[in-house]
C-alpha positions in Angstrom: 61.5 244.7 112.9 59.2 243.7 115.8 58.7 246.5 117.6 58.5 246.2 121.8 56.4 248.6 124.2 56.3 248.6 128.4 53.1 249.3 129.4 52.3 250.4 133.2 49.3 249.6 134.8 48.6 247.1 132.5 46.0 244.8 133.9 42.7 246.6 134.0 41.1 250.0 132.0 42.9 252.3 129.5 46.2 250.3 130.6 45.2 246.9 129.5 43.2 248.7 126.7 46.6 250.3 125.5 48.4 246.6 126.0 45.5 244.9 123.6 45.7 246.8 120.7 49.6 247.2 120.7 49.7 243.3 120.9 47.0 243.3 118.4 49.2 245.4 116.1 52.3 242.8 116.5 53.6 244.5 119.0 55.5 243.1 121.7 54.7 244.3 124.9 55.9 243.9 128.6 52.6 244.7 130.8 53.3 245.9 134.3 51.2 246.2 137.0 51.4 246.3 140.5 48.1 243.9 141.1 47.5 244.8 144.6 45.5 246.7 146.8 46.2 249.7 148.5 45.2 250.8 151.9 45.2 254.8 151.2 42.6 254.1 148.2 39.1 253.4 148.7 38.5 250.7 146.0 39.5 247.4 144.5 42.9 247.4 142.0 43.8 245.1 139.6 44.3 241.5 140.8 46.9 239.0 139.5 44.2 237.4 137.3 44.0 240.6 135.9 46.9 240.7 134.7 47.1 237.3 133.4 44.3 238.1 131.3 45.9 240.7 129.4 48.3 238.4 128.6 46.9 236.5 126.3 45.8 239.1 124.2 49.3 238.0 122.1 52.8 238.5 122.8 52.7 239.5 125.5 55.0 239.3 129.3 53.2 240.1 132.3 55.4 241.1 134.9 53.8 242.0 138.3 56.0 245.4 140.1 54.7 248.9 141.4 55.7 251.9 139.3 56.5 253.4 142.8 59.5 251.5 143.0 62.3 252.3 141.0 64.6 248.9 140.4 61.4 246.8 139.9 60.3 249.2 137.1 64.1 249.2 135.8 63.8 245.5 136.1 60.4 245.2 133.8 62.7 247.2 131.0 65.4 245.2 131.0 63.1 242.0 130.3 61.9 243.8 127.2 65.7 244.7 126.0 66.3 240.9 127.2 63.6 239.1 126.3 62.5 241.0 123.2 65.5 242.5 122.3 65.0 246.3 122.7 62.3 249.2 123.6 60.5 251.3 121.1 57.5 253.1 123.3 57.2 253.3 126.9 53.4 254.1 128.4 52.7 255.2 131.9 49.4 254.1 132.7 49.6 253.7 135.9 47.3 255.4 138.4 44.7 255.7 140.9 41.8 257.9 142.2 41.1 259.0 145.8 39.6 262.6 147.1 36.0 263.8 147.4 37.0 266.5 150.0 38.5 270.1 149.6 42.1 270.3 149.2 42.7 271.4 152.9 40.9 268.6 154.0 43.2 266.1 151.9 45.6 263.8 153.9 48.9 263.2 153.6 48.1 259.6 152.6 45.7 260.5 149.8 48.7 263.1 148.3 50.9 260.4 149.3 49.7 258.0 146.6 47.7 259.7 144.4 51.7 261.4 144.1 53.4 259.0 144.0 51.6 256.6 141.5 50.5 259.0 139.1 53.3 261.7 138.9 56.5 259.9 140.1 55.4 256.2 139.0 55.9 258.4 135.6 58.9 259.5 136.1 60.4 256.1 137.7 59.3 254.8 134.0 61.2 257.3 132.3 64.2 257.0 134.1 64.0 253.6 133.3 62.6 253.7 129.5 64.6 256.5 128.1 67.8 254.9 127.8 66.7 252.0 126.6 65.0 253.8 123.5 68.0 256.1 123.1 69.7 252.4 122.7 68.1 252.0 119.4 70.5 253.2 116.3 69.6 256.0 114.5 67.7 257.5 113.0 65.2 256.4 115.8 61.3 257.0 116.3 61.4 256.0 120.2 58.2 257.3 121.7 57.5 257.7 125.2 53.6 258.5 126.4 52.0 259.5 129.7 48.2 259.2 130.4 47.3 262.2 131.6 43.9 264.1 131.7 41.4 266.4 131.3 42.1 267.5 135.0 45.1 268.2 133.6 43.8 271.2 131.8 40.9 271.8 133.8 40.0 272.2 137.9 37.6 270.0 139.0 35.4 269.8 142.1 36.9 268.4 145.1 40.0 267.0 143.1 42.6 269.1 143.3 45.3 267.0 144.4 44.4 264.6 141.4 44.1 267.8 139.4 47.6 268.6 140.4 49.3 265.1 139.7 48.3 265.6 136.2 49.4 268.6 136.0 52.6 267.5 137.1 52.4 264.7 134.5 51.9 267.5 131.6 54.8 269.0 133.1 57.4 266.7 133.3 56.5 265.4 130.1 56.6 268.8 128.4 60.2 269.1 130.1 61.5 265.3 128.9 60.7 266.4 125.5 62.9 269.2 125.4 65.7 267.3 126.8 64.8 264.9 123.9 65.5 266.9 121.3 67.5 266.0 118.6 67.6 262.8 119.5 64.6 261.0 117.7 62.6 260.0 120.5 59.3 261.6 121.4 57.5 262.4 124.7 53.8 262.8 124.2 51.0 263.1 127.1 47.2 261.8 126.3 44.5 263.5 128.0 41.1 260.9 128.6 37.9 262.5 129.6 35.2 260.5 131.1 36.2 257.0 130.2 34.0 253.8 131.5 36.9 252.4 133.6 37.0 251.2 137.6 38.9 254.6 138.3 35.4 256.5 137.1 33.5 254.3 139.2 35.7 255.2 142.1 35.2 258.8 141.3 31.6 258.4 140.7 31.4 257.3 144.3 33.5 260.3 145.5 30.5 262.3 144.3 27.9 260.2 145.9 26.6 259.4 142.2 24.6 256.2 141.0 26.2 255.9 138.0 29.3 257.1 136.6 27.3 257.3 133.3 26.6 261.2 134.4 30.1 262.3 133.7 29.1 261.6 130.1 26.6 264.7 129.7 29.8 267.1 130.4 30.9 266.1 126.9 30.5 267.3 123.7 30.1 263.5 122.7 27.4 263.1 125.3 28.5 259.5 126.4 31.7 258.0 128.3 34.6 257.0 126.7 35.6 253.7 126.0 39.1 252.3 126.7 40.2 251.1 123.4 39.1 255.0 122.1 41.7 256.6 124.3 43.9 253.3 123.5 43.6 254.2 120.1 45.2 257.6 120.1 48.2 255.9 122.3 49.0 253.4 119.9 49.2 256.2 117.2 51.5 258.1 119.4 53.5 255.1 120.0 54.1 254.5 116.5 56.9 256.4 114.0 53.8 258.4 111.7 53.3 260.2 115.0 56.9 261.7 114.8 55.4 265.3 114.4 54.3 265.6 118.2 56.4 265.8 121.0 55.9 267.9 124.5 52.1 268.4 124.1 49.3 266.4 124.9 46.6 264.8 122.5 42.9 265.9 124.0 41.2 262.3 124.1 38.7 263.8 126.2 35.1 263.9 123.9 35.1 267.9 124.4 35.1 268.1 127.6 37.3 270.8 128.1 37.0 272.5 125.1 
């Protein structure tokens, strides 16, 4: 059986990383992004080209929608179950980076939508994902995966509203897991250190730094991260050898936090 994935933020960094080697695997994947800019965040997203990119990598459906809204995400799943003809793994990618300033300096439009497309661009994708894997007869080996992070586990400078997003995203997946039980169907979190991606640029730049190639030396590895590294470990957790794990996160993260 040709197994079938939805993959947010698809279209550029650990996202499109994530869509490449599923497709690469035979999977079938539906890649999602929203391929716009937004005002609140200081640098470019994903284009349309982007996205189309992505695509080719094999069979593959780009579908353009932000994880912030709820029927457009519900849409993207049922053109897997339509098109592809049902949903085995379901990764929330999706997210962006804004900050540089203590938390009581923060605005309400950098919570805003660091908040809304990290934590509840997560959930939107599980209210939408979860049934559709439950769909699947048993015994089943549904997996559902949220990028998290380091800053999940770990405070860091001038970030603590990004710091708490992940948290949130260790959180909720922790709780969908337990609501999972029984039922076949994993929820897993992946935790990325420093990985060479347009978000650690953006954060670079929050820091006032040349080069984002700095946030390598705070890692045991002593280099960045690549995408397909961290895309690695989600493809493993998307498949059914992975079925020991559920409501913890794999550290992806090079050592950072120890």
């Amino acid at each position: 059986m040709n197994r079938v994935a939805v993959v947010t933020g698809a279209a550029r960094g650990i996202g499109a990383a994530v869509v490449r080697r599923l497709a690469g695997d035979g999977w079938r994947v539906v890649a999602v992004d929203a391929c716009a800019d937004d005002p609140a965040v200081d640098y470019p997203l994903a284009t349309p080209a982007d996205l189309d990119d992505v695509a080719r990598a094999g069979e593959v459906l780009p579908v353009v929608a932000d994880v912030r809204d709820q029927a457009a995400i519900c849409d993207a799943v049922r053109k897997a179950v339509d098109q592809f003809g049902g949903l085995d793994a379901a990764v929330a990618a999706a997210a962006v980076m804004t900050g540089g300033r203590p938390l009581w300096e923060t605005s309400d439009e950098q919570w805003d939508v660091l908040n809304s497309v990290g934590l509840r661009g997560v959930l939107h994708l599980a209210r939408a994902a979860v049934p559709a894997l439950l769909e699947r007869p048993a015994p089943r080996s549904g997996r559902f995966v949220a990028l998290a992070s380091a800053a999940a586990h770990h405070g860091l400078y001038h970030l603590a509203p990004y710091c708490a997003v992940k948290h949130g995203v260790l959180g909720l997946v922790r709780g969908l897991a337990a609501d999972l039980r029984g039922t076949g169907v994993t929820a897993t979190a992946v935790s990325p250190g420093s990985t060479d991606t347009a978000m650690l640029a953006a954060t670079a730049a929050l820091y006032d730094l040349e080069s984002p190639e700095r946030f390598g030396a705070q890692q045991l590895v002593d280099r960045l991260l690549q995408p397909d590294e961290i895309a690695a470990a989600v493809s493993w957790l998307c498949g059914p050898e992975s079925g020991a794990l559920t409501g913890s996160a794999l550290m992806a993260d090079g050592g950072f936090v120890g």
